[in-house]
C-alpha positions as CSV (number, residue, x, y, z in Angstrom):
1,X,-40.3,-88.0,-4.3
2,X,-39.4,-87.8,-0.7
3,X,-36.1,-89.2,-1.1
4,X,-35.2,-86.7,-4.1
5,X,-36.0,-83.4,-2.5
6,X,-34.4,-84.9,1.1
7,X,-31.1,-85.9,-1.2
8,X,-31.2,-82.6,-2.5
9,X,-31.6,-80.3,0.2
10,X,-28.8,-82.6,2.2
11,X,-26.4,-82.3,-0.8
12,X,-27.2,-78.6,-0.8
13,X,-27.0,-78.0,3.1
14,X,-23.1,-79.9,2.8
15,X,-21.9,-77.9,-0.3
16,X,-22.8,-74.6,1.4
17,X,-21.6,-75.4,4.7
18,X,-18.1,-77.1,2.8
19,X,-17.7,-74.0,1.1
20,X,-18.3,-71.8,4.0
21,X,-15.5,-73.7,6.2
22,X,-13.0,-73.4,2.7
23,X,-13.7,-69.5,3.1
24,X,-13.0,-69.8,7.0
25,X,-9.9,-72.0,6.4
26,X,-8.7,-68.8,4.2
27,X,-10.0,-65.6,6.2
28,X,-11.7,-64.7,3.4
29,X,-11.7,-60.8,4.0
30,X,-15.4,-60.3,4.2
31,X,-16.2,-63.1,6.4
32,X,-13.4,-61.4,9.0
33,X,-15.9,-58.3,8.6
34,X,-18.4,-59.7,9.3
35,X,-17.1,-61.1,12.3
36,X,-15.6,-58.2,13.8
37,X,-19.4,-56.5,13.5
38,X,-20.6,-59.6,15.7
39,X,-18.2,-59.1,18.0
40,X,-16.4,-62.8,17.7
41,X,-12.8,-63.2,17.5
42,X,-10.8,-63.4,14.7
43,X,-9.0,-66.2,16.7
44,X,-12.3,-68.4,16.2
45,X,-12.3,-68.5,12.6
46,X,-10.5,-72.1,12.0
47,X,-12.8,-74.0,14.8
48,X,-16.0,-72.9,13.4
49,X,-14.6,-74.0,10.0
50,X,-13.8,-77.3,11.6
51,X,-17.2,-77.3,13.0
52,X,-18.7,-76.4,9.6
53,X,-16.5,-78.7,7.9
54,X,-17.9,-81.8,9.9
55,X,-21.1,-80.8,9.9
56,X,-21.1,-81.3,6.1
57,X,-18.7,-84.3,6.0
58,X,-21.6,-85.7,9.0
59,X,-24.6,-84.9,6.2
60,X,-22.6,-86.8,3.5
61,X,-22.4,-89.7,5.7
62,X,-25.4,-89.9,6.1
63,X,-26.4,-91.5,3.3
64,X,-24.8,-94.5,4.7
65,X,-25.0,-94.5,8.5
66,X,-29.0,-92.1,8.7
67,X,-27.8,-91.7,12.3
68,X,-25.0,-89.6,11.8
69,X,-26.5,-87.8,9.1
70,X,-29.3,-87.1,11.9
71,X,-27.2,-86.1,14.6
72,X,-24.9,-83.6,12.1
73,X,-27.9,-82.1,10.9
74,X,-29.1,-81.3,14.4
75,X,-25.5,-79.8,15.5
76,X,-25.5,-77.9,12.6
77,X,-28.7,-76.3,13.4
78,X,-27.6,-75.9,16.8
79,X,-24.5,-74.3,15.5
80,X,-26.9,-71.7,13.3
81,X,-29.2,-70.9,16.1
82,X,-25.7,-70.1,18.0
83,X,-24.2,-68.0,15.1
84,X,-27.7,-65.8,14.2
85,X,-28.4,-65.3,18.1
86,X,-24.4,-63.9,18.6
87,X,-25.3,-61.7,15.6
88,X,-28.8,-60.4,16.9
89,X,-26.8,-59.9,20.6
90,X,-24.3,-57.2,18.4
91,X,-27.4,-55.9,17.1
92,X,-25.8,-56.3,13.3
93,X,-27.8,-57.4,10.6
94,X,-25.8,-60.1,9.4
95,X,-27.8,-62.4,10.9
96,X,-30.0,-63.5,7.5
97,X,-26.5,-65.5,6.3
98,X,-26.8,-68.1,9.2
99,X,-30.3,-67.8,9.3
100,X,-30.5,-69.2,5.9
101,X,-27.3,-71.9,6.6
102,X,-29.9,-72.3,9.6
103,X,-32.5,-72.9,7.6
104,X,-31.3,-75.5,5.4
105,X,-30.2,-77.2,8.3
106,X,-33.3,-77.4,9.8
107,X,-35.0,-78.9,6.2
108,X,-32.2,-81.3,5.8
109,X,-33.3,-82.7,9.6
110,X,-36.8,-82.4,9.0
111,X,-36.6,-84.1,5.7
112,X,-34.1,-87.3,6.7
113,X,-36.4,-88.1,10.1
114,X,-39.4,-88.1,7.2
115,X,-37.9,-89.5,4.4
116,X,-37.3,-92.6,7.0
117,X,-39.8,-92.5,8.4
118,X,-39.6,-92.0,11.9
119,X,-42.9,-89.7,12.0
């Protein structure tokens, strides 16, 4: 049962984070908004869609290599405590996008360190 919801989540975590790189990769109009109200450059986009973009290619490959799917889950948390701090530090409240990205990050580690049981 473990192993379901952990493949699930993970699968979950990579599509959302895949598709949210594709919308980076195309400055998808309200994704520049957005960024503008945080206060990041516009110049950023295409490295945190790289970022984005390995963090769910990392998840994937996980499956095979439970290290690297470890170690991108963790990044990719990192990477979402970054993004909703930079929006609580412009005082927007865009922050409950990454903080949900966040979250599934977060279950997708906690559930792969369970699920093989390293706890």
């Amino acid at each position: 049962m473990l192993f379901i919801l952990f493949t699930a989540v993970t699968v979950l975590t990579a599509a959302a984070n895949t598709m949210s790189a594709v919308l980076d990769f195309r400055r998808y109009e309200p994704i520049l908004v957005n960024m503008e109200k945080a206060g990041v450059p516009v110049s950023s986009l295409f490295g945190l869609g790289v970022l984005k973009a390995a963090g769910a290619a990392g998840l994937l490959l996980g499956f095979a290599v439970p290290l690297i799917g470890t170690a991108a889950a963790a990044g990719l948390a990192l990477f979402f405590i970054g993004a909703v701090g930079v929006h609580l530090r412009a005082r927007d409240h865009g922050y409950w996008l990454p903080g949900l990205f966040l979250a599934l990050a977060v279950a997708s580690l906690f559930l792969g360190v369970a699920h093989r049981g390293a706890w």
